[in-house]
Each structure stands twice: as C-alpha cells, then as structure tokens.
C-alpha positions in Angstrom: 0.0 0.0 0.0 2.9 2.6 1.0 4.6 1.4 -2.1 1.4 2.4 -4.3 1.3 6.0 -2.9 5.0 6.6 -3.2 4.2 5.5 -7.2 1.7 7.6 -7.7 3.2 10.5 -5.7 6.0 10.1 -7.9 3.8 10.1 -11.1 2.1 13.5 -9.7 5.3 15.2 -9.4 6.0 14.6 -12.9 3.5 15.2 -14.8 3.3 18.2 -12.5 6.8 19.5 -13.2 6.5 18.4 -16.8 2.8 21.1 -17.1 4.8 23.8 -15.5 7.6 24.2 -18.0 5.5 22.9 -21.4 5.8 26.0 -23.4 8.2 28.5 -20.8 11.0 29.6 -22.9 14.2 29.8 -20.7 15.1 33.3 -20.6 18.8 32.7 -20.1 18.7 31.7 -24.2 21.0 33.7 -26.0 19.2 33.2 -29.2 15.8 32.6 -30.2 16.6 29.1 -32.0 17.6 27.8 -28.2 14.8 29.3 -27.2 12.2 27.8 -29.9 14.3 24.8 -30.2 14.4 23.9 -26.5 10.2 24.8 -25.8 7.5 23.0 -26.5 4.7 24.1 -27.6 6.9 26.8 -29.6 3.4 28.8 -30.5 3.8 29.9 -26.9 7.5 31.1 -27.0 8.6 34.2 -28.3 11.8 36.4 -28.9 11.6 40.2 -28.5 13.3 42.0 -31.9 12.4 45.7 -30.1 16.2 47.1 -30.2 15.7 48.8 -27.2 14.0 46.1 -25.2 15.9 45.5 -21.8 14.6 42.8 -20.2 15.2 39.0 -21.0 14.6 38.5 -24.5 13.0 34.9 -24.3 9.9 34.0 -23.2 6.2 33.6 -22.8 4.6 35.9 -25.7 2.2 37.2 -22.9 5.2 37.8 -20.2 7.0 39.6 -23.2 4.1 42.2 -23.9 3.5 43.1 -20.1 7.7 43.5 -20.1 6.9 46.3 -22.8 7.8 44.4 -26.0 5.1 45.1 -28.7 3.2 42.2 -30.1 4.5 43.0 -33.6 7.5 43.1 -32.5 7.7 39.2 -31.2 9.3 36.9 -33.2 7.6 33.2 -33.0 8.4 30.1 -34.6 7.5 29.8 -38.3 6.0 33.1 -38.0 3.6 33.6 -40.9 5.3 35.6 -44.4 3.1 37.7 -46.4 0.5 40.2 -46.9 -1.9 41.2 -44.3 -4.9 43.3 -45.1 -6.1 45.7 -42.9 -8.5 47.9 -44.6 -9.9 46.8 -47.8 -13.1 48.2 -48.6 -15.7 47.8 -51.9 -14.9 50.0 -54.5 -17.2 52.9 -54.7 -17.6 56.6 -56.2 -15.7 57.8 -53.5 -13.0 55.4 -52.8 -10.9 54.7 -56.2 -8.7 52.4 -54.2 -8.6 49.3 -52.4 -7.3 48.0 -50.3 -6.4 50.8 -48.5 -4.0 49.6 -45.6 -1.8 46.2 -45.4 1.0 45.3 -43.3 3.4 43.2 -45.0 6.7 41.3 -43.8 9.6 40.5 -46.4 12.7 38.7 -45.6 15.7 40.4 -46.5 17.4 40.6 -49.5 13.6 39.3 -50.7 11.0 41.0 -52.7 7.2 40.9 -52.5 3.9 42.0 -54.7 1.1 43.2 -53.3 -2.0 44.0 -55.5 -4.2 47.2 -55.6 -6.9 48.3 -58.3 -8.0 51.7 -58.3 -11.3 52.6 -60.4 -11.0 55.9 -63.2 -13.8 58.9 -62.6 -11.9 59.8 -65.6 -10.1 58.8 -69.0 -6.8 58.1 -67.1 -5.8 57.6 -63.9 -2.6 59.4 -62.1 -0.9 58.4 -59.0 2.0 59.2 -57.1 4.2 56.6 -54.4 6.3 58.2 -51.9 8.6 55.5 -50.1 12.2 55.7 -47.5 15.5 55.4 -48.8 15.7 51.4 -47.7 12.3 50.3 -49.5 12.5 49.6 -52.9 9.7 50.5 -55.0 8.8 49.4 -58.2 5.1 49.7 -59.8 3.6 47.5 -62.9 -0.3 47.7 -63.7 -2.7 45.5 -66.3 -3.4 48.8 -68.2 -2.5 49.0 -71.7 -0.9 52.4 -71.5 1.3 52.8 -68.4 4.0 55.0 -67.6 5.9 54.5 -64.2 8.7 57.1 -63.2 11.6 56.5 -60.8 10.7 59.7 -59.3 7.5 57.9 -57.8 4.5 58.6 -60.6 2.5 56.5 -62.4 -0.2 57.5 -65.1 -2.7 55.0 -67.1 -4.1 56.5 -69.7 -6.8 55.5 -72.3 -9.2 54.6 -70.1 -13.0 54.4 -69.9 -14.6 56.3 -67.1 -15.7 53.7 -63.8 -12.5 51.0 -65.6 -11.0 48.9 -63.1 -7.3 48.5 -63.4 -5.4 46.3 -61.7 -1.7 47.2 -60.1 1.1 45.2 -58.7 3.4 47.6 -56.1 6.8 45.4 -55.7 8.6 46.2 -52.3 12.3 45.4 -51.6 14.4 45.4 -48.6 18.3 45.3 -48.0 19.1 45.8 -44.4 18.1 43.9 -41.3 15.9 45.5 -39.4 14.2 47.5 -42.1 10.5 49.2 -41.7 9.5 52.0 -42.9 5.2 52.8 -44.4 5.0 53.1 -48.5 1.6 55.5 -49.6 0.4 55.2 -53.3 -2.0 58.7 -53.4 -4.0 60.5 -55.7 -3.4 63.6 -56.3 -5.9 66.0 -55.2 -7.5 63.2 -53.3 -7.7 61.7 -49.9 -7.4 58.4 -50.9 -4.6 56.4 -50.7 -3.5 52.9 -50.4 -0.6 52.6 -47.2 1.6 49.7 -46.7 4.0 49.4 -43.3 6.9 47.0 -44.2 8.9 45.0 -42.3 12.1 43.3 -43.1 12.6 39.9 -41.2 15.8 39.0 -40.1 14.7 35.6 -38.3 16.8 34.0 -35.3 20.0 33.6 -37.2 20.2 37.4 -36.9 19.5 37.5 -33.2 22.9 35.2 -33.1 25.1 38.0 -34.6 25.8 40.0 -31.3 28.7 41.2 -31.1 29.0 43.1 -27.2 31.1 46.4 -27.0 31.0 46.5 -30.8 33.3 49.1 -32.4 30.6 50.0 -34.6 29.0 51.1 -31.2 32.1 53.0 -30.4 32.5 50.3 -27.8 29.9 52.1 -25.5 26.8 49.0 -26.8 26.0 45.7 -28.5 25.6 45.4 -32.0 22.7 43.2 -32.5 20.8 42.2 -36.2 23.2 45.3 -37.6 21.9 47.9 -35.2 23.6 49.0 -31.8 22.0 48.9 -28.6 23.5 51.0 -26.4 24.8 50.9 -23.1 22.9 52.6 -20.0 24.0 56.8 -20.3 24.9 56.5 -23.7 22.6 57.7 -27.0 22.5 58.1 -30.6 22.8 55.8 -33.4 26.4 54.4 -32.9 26.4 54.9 -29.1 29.0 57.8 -29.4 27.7 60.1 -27.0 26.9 60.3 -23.3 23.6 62.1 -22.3 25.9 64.5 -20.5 27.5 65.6 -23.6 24.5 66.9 -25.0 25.2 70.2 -26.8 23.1 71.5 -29.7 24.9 74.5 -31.0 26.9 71.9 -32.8 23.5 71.1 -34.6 23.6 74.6 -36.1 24.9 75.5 -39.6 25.7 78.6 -38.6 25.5 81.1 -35.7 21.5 81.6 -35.0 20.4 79.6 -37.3 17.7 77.0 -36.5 19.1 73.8 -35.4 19.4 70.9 -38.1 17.4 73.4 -40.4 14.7 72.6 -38.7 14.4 69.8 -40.2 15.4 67.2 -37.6 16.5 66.8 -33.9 19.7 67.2 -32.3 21.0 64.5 -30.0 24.9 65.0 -28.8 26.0 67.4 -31.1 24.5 65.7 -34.2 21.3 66.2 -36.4 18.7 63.2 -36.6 17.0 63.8 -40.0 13.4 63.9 -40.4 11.0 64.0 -43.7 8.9 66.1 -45.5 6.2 64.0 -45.1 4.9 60.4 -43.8 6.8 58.0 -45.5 8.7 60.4 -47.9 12.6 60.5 -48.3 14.8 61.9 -45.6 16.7 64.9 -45.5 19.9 64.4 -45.3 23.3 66.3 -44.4 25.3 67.1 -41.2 23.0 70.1 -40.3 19.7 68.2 -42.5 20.4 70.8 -44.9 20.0 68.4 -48.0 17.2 67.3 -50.0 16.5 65.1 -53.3 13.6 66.4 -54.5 13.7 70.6 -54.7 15.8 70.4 -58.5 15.0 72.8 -61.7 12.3 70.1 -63.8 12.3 69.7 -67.0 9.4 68.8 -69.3 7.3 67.9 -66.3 10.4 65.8 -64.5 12.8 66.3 -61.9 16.6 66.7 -64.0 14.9 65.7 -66.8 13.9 62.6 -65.2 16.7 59.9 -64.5 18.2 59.0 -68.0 19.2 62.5 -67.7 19.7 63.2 -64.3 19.4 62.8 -60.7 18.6 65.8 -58.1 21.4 65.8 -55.0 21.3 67.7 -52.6 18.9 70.3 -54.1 21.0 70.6 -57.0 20.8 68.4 -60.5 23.9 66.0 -61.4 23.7 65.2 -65.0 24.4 62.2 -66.5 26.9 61.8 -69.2 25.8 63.2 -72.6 23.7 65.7 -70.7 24.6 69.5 -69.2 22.5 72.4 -67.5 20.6 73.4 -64.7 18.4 71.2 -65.4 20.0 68.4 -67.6 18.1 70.2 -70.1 20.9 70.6 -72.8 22.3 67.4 -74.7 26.1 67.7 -75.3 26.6 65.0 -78.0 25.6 65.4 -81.3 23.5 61.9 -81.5 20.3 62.7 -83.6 18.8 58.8 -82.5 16.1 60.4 -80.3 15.0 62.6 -83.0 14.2 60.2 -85.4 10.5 59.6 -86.6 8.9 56.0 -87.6 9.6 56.9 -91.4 13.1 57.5 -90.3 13.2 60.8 -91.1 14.7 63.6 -88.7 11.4 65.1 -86.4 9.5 63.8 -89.3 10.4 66.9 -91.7 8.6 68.9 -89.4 11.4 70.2 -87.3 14.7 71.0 -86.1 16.7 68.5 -83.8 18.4 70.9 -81.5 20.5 69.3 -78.3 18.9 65.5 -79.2 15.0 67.1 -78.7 12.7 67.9 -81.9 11.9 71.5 -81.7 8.7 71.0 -84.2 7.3 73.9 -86.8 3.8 75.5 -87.2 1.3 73.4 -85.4 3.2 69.6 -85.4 4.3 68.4 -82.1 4.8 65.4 -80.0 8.7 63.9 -79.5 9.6 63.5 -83.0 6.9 66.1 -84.5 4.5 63.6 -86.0 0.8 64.6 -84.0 -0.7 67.3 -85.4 -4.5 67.3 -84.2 -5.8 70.3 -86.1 -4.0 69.2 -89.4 -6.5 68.5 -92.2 -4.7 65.2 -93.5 -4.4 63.9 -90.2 -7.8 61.5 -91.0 -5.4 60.1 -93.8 -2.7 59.4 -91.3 -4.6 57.7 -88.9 -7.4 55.9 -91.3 -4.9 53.1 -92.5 -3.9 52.6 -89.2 -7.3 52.1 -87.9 -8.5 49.1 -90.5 -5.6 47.4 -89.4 -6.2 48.0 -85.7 -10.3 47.6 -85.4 -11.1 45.9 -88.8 -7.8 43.8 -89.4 -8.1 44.9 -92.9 -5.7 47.7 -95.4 -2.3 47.2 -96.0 -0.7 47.2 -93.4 1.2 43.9 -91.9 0.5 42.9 -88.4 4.0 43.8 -87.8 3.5 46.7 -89.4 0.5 47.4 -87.7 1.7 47.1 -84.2 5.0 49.0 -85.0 3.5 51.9 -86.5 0.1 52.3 -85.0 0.7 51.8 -81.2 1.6 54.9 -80.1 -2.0 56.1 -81.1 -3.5 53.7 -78.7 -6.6 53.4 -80.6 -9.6 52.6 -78.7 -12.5 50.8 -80.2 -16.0 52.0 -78.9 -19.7 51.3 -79.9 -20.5 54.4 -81.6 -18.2 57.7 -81.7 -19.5 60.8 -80.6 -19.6 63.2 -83.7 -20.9 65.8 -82.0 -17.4 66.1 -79.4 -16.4 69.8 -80.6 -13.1 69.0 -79.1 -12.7 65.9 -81.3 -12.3 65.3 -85.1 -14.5 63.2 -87.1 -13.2 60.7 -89.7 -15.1 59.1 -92.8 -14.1 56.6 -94.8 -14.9 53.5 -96.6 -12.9 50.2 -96.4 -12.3 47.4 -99.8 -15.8 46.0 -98.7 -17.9 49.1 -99.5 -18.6 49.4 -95.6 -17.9 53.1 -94.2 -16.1 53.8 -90.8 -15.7 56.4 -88.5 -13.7 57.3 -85.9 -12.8 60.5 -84.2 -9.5 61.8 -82.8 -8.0 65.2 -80.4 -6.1 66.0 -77.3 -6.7 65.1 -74.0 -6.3 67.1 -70.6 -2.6 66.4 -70.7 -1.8 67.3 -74.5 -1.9 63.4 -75.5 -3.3 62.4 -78.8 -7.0 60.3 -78.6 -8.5 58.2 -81.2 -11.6 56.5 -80.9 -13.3 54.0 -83.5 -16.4 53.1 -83.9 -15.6 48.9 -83.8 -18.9 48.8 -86.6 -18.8 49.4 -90.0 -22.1 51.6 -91.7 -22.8 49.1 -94.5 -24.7 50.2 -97.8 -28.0 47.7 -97.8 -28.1 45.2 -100.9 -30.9 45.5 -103.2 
C-alpha cells in the first residue's frame, strides 16, 4: 500500500513538473533558435526583436508584452510571411482604391507584390508613391498604356470612365531591421492605399551579437546590424553620453535654426526627419539636403533619370547631358530625334541638343501629331483598319510597329458631336464606311476613338 502511494506521488510530481515548463522559454537563451528549439509548444515562445528592449529577451509571448515588448515586435516560430490586409473596402464613387491599408513582412534581400486596383472617374488615372530610402519600389499595372517614373509617378491613360485596373506595387528590402510605411495617393485626393513594411531578419540574426561593438564606439551591442546601447549613452552608434549633449553643434551657422529645422539634435548631431509620412529623408550634417527641390524639366525632376538625378537640391547630369536642369544634350546623336519613317522630327522640325523643336502646329517627340492638321484623317485611317477591322495594307508587324503609339480605342458608336474631337469618314475594300474621331486630351496626348462597326450600304 505505502509502495502504491509513493508511485503515484512520484507520477504527480512529474507530470506536475512536466505542465509547469511545457511552453516556458528559458530566458537565459542567448538566441531565439535555443529558445524555440528547446520549448515546447513553440506557439507559446517568443523572442523580443524591439532594439531597445531590456529585459530577457526569451519568453512567454504574454510575459513579453506586459515586459513592454510590442506584439508586432515578437518573433515566433515559423511566423507567418506575407501580406496582411487591414483595410480593404468595396470600391465605390468615393473610394478609387482598395485596399487601402496592409502590413506586410519580407525577408531580407527578398521581394514581395502586393496587388491594388483603383477605379478611373476619368479617362486616365494618375498616382504618385512616396517611399524611404531602404524600401524599394517598383510599380507595374494590367493597363494598356502605363507609364511609371523612378521619381515615384505613375499614369494609365486611355481609359473608360468607372475601368478597373489592376496594379502590382513590388517592395524590396536590403538591411536587417528594415521598416519603414509606403503611400500610393491621388493627387488632389484623400485616398490612398498605405503599406507598413517590415524586413525579417529571423533568429539567425538574433545570433550575430557582437557586445562592446566598435561600430558602437564600444559604448553597446551590436545586434541584427543595429547597436544597442549601453545605459547613459545615446544616438545611433552609441558615441555620445547624455551628458554631452550640446546643440549649438547642430547649427549651420550662428543663430540659425538647429538641423534646419528639419530634424533633432542629439549629442552634437542632427537626426534627419522627412517632408512627409513616409517620404525621403533629409539628409546632411545640419539636415540641410534634400533630393527632391531640382530645376524640372518637361514635367520631370533633371529631366527625369536617364538625364539626371537631383542631390542635394541641385541636378547631377548624367553623361551626354549639361545644364541646370539636364536640359541641354552635349553629344551630337540625332537617335532620339528620329521619326517612324526614319526621317529627322518627321520633316517637321529641327533636332536641337537630341530634342525635336517642331514647326507650325506639329508636335509630340519627334513632330509627328498634329491634331488640327486636315490630313491627319489620312494618317490615322490606314492605321485604324488594321487596328479595329484587321483589314488595309498594313502587316500585323507593321501594324503594331506603327500604330501603337496612337492607342486606338474601339468603342460602340463615336460621338460626332465632341467639338473637341475630329471626325473621320471613310470606306474600307468591302464598301462598308467607318468612323472614328481623334483630339487632345487634358494632358496634351493624342485620342482616337473608332467606332468597332462598319455603316454598310444595304443590298438591293
């Protein structure tokens, strides 16, 4: 009988002692791979990646947030990768966006796709990503005319009022550690679409510690790329003690605002801000630089970046290109002058400094639109039986080389009344007449509509 109890007094404590530490990560682990490795369940265990977190980095995910680590900021085992939606409403009249707010997580060194689809109140749609320095952004879209500038802007054009087009915004990261938010906006709109992004750097970054790091002037731990500093001692690379604090140093010159007023002063030296949420930093020992006040030039910062790129408020040209605002070629290479017919501006114009500078009323790149030109119709007819009807004689090769940059649009019936638009008459081999109507929209760019039925003449 005594030998029974002591059995099952024995069994008690173990099970017992076995319920207390299921799932308690041992908060002496150096590393969150001990940590996950050595706890079971793991979906209870948690590492805190907050750089300024002080207490024990291990433990319960609970014990963690009431220690003051935020819950995005705990690592758990096989946490989750992707895209998280957080606002997504149905598209309506007022809200030409969606989603309109998503959290997402990339490893490093990794890319990721989100999608967003914005709806047009008009014939084209115009947006405008602003982004930090360690997010890269790239933007492609389902729409048939898209432009997308490194500068941020997007445009779709050739649209039909209430369309539905479809985008893919493609973040990168770099660096450990890396978060920063991403906004895609409308201009003169409240409406935007904003991403917060994290970079991952998982638990074989939390092994990488390297304690009284030179790259922490000795005075902290450099942990996941990033110091954490010692107790009295701030800033970025741990450099300077609280008691050191002077900002006149922050000043560019005697009286003038600190950091330019354009960031904080901690030990002598200016923390850059932005300009706005998510935008680019200033940058600079006093925060006196910025990438984005440049001369433009037709509509683009230096000319855009095949020409040049804006430093520190001023425009760095790229070879083959001079000015204030990159705006002068300096070889003598015609190439960019050069119409489809292979003439120079089409024999409507001067190439001066590798840009067409077009006669009377021609325009466009390479001086071959002219909108108010009575033989435009002939221009464009041949172009549009190939294009609609698939008739003429014009190749498909020759079709799609010569044609495209009209971006002719097929509708049910063209509006012959438009006074801002053209009208077109012809008739095709088969006796059939069509019509189609062509002008400039808001921006200056060439339209064309076709009617995508032929007026045939009845048989007798």
């Amino acid at each position: 009988m005594i030998n029974s109890c002591i059995k099952i007094l024995c069994l008690y404590i173990f099970f017992n002692n076995l319920h207390q530490t299921d799932g308690v990560c041992d908060s002496s682990s150096e590393t969150c791979n001990e940590c996950f490795t050595n706890n079971e369940p793991q979906d209870q265990c948690g590492w805190c990646k907050q750089m300024n977190f002080t207490q024990a980095r291990c433990g319960r995910i609970s014990e963690l947030q009431t220690s003051g680590c935020p819950r995005d900021r705990i690592e758990v085992k096989d946490a989750g990768l992707g895209t998280t939606l957080r606002r997504n409403e149905d598209l309506s009249p007022l809200i030409p966006i969606r989603p309109q707010s998503a959290l997402t997580i990339i490893p490093v060194n990794s890319a990721r796709s989100i999608q967003f689809e914005m709806r047009a109140v008009k014939r084209w749609l115009t947006f405008r990503v602003s982004n930090p320095r360690n997010i890269q952004v790239e933007v492609t879209s389902s729409c048939s005319r898209f432009r997308w500038r490194n500068n941020g802007r997007g445009r779709c054009s050739r649209l039909t009022v209430g369309q539905t087009v479809n985008f893919s915004l493609i973040l990168r990261t770099e660096d450990c550690g890396t978060s920063g938010r991403v906004i895609v906006s409308i201009p003169r709109s409240s409406q935007k679409f904003v991403v917060d992004v994290e970079s991952l750097c998982g638990c074989e970054c939390s092994k990488r510690v390297t304690y009284g790091a030179p790259q922490c002037s000795t005075n902290g731990n450099l942990v996941c790329g990033q110091c954490e500093c010692n107790e009295g001692y701030v800033g970025r690379y741990c450099f300077c003690h609280e008691m050191e604090d002077n900002p006149e140093r922050c000043r560019e010159r005697p009286g003038g605002a600190i950091c330019s007023n354009r960031g904080s002063c901690t030990c002598g030296f200016c923390g850059c801000g932005s300009r706005a949420p998510g935008a680019d930093l200033f940058y600079g020992r006093f925060c006196e630089c910025d990438d984005y006040s440049c001369s433009y030039f037709n509509g683009r910062i230096c000319g855009g970046p095949e020409r040049g790129n804006c430093r520190c408020g001023r425009c760095v040209c790229n070879s083959g290109y001079s000015g204030e605002m990159c705006e002068l070629v300096t070889s003598s290479s015609t190439a960019s002058c050069r119409a489809l017919n292979g003439e120079i501006c089409n024999g409507k114009g001067d190439c001066i400094y590798g840009r067409c500078r077009c006669s009377s009323v021609y325009m466009g790149p390479t001086c071959e639109d002219c909108p108010t030109c009575n033989g435009q119709c002939a221009v464009l007819k041949d172009c549009v039986r190939c294009t609609i009807f698939r008739s003429g004689p014009l190749s498909d090769e020759q079709c799609y080389r010569q044609c495209r940059i009209y971006g002719i649009q097929p509708v049910d019936a063209v509006n012959e009344y438009d006074p801002a638009m053209k009208l077109c008459m012809f008739v095709d081999d088969d006796s059939c007449q069509y019509r189609f109507v062509y002008g400039l929209d808001e921006d200056g760019e060439l339209v064309v509509s076709a009617g995508r039925t032929k007026i045939c003449p009845r048989s007798a």
